[in-house]
N, C-alpha and C positions, 0 to 999 in steps of 0.2 A: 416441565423441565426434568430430563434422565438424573438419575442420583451421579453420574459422570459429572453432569454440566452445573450439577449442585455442590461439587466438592465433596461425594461420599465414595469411599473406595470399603472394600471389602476383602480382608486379609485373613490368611491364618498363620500360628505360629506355630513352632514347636518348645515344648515347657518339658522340662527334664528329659530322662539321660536312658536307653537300655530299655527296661520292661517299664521302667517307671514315663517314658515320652508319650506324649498326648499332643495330636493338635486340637487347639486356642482358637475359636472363630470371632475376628475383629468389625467392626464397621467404622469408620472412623471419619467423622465431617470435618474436611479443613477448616480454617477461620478463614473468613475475608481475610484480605492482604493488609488493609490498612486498622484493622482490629487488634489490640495489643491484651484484650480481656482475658482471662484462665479460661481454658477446657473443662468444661463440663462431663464429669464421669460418672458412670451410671455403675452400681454394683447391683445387683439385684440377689434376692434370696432363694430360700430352702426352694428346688426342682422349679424355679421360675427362670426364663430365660430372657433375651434383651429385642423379642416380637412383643411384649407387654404392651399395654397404651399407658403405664408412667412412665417407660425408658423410651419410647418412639414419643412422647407428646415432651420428654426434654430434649431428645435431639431435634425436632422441630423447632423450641425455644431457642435452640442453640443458635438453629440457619437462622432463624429471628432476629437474633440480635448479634450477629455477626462470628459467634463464639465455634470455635471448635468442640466437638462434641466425642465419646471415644466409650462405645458399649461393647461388648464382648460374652460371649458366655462360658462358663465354667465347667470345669468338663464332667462330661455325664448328663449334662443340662441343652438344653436345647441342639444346634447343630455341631456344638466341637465333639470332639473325639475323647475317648476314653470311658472307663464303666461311672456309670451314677454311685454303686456300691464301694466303690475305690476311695470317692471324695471325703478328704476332711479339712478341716478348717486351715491348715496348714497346705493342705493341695492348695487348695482354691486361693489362700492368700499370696502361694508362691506365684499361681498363674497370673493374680491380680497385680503384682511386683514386674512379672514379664512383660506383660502390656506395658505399663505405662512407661518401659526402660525404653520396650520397641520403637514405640509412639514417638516417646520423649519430647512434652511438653514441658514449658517451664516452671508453670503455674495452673493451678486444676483448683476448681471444687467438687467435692468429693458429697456424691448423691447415694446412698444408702438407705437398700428396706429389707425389711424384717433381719432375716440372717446378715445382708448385706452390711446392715451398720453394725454388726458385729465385725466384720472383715474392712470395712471403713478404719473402724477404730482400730484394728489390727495393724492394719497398713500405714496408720500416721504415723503410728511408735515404730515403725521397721524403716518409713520414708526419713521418720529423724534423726535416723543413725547413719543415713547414707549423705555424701560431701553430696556429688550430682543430682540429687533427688530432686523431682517439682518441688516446686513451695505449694503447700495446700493454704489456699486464702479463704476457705471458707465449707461448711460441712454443712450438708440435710438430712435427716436422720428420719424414715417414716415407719413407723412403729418398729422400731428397733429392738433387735434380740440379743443382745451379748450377753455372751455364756447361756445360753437357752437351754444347751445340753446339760448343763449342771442348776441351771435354773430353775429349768421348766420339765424338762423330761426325767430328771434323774429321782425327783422327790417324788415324783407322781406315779412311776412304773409301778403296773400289777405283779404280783408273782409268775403270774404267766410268762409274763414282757420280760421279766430276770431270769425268768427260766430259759425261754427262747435265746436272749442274748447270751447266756455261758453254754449255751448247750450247741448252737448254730451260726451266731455271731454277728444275730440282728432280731428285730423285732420289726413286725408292719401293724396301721393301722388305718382306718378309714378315713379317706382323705375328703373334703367338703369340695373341693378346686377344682376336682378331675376323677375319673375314674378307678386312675391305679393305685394302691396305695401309699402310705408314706411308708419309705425304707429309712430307720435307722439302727448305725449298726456300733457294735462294741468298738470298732476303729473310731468311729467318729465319736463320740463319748469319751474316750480314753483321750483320742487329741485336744476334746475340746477343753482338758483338764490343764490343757499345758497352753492356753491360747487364751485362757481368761483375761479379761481388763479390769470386772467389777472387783478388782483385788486393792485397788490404791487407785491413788490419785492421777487422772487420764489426764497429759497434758497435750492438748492439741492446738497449742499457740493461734488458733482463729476461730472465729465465731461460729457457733452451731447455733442451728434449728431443730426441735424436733415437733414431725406432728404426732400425733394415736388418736388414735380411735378409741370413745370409752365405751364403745358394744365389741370391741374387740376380742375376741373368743380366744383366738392363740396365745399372745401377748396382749396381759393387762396392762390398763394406766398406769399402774403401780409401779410394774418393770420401767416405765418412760421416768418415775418421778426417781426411786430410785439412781438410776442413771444420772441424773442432773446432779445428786449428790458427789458423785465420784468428779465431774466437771466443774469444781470449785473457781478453776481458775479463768474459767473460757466466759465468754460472752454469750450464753444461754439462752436462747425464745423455747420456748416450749407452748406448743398449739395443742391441748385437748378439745378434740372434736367429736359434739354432746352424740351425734346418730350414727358416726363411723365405725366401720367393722376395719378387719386386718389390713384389706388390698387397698382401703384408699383409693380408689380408682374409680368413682363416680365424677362427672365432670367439675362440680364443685369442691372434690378432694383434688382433681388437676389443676384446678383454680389457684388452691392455698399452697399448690406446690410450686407451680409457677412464680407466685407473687415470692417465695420463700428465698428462691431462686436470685429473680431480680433483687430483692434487698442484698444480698451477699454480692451481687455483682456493683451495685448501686456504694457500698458499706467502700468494696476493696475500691472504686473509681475515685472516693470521697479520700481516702488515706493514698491514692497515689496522686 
């Protein structure tokens, strides 16, 4: 079957205004006609883009079970437009807010890894200030980063890495994923100051998942337990998984994603 005759089309947008415009590259699976479920949305993290096999094996899930599905990459990141060195938490959550106005479903669960459930979480508190907004019925969270930049990288920088960043207005270092290294830069550090969640209490009015990995090298267990703190009020699973590392993406990590998945769709079917 052509992804035509499957219901996938392939779009791009334009997201901000002057030097600041960047095209958005979309992929976006219709639902079946007689399916009334939320669109499955895929956020994905730090220089990863929406060719992954966790965001191709949930749009899969999607055609599976009838769901619209709505992946996209952030710019700098895989095919859309604009520099990698540009992006901060606030780009990416603006371009994350375009999508989903473009699209305009009515109801979404909301799939987020590493950096992504940082921008997940960003996006519920921005989606619940807005009248037309989806309703988010349900969130998966897989090894999730919020506030990473002030978490994870800010405590831990060598003198070098602070020298580099006020003197150039970034710092790189060797990546385990890929070849090129990781870019991070005083832009993106300085925003992520302003885009925190771990500050109070996250209210995302529907049920979350999260999994981790407790061989997780980037993000510890810790950060996932953590996090549950701030989520007092939500409906919380939390999966620590004994031999997973960051990606989660061995078939038995796509296994408990999946299954994560169908409960949130299974949860919102039970309450409609």
């Amino acid at each position: 079957m052509t992804e035509a005759a499957a219901g996938i089309t392939e779009k791009r947008i334009t997201v901000g205004e002057g030097a600041g415009a960047r095209e958005i590259a979309i992929v976006h699976r219709a639902a079946r006609k007689k399916t009334s479920g939320p669109a499955l949305v895929w956020l994905g993290g730090y220089r990863s883009d929406m060719s992954g096999t966790k965001a191709v094996e949930l749009d899969a899930l999607a055609g599976e079970l009838g769901l619209a599905a709505i992946r996209f990459d952030y710019s700098g990141h895989g095919i859309s437009g604009g520099a990698f060195r540009d992006g901060t938490i606030s780009r990416w959550l603006e371009e994350a807010l375009a999508v989903l106005h473009d699209i305009g479903p009515k109801r979404v669960v909301l799939v987020g890894s590493s950096m992504g459930g940082w921008i997940t979480l960003r996006l519920v508190q921005e989606l619940r200030k807005r009248k037309a907004a989806p309703k988010v019925e349900g969130i998966v969270l897989i090894a999730p980063a919020p506030d990473f930049t002030a978490e994870l990288i800010e405590p831990n920088l060598t003198e070098a890495e602070r020298r580099s960043l006020a003197e150039r207005g970034y710092f790189e270092e060797l990546s385990e994923y890929g070849p090129e290294p990781n870019m991070y830069t005083r832009d993106l550090i300085e925003d992520g100051r302003r885009n925190l969640v771990l500050s109070g209490i996250i209210e995302t009015g529907c049920p979350v998942t999260i999994l981790q990995g407790m061989k997780d090298p980037d993000v510890p267990c810790s950060h996932a337990l953590k996090l549950v703190e701030f989520l007092p009020a939500d409906d919380v699973v939390l999966t620590l998984i004994r031999d997973g590392d960051h990606r989660l993406s061995r078939p038995q990590d796509i296994e408990k994603l999946k299954a994560a998945v169908r409960a949130l769709i299974l949860h919102d079917q039970n309450l409609g």
